[in-house]
N, C-alpha and C positions, 0 to 999 in steps of 0.2 A: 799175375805178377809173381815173378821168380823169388822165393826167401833164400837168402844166405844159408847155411848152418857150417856147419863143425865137427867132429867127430875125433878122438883121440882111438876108439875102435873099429871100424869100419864095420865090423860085422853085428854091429851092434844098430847100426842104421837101417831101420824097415824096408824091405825091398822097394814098395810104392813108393817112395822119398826116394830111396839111390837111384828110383829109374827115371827120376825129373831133373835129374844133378847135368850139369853140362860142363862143368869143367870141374875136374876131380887134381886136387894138389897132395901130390903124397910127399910125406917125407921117411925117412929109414923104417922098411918094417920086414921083420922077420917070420910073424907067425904065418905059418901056410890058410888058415883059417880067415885071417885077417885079405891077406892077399886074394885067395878066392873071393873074397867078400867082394872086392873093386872089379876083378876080373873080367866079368860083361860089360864094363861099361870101358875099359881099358886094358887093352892084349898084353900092352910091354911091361904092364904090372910089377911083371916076377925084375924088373930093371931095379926096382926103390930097394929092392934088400942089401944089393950092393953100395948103398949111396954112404958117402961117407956123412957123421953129422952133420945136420945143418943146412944140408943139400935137398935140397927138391925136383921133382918131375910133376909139371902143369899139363892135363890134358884138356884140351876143349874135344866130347864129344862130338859136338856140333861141325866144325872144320877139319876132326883128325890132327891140328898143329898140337907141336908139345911145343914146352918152354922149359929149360934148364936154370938154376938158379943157386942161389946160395945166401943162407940167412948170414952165415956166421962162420 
């Protein structure tokens, strides 16, 4: 059984754990540290720095489909 979680750092997330993750939601991030962090499990990564607030990129690993969105 797959758990949820969350992360406000990505790089702060234990490899073993990011590399069970199947859909990765980023929203605005800047730090390249951070960025690398997602980067295996998501190429267009370097995409979310540009996002304006509020905005997100959903990737399912599993299919390759993003989803674009907007909180706010």
């Amino acid at each position: 059984m797959k758990c949820p979680g969350a992360v406000q750092h990505p790089k702060d997330y234990h490899r073993d754990i990011a590399a069970e993750v199947t859909e990765w939601v980023c929203f605005q991030m800047f730090d390249p540290a951070e960025l690398d962090a997602v980067r295996p499990y998501f190429r267009a990564v370097d995409q979310v720095a540009a996002l304006p607030k509020g905005e997100f990129i959903a990737y399912n690993v599993e299919s390759g489909e993003e989803l674009r969105g907007r909180l706010f």
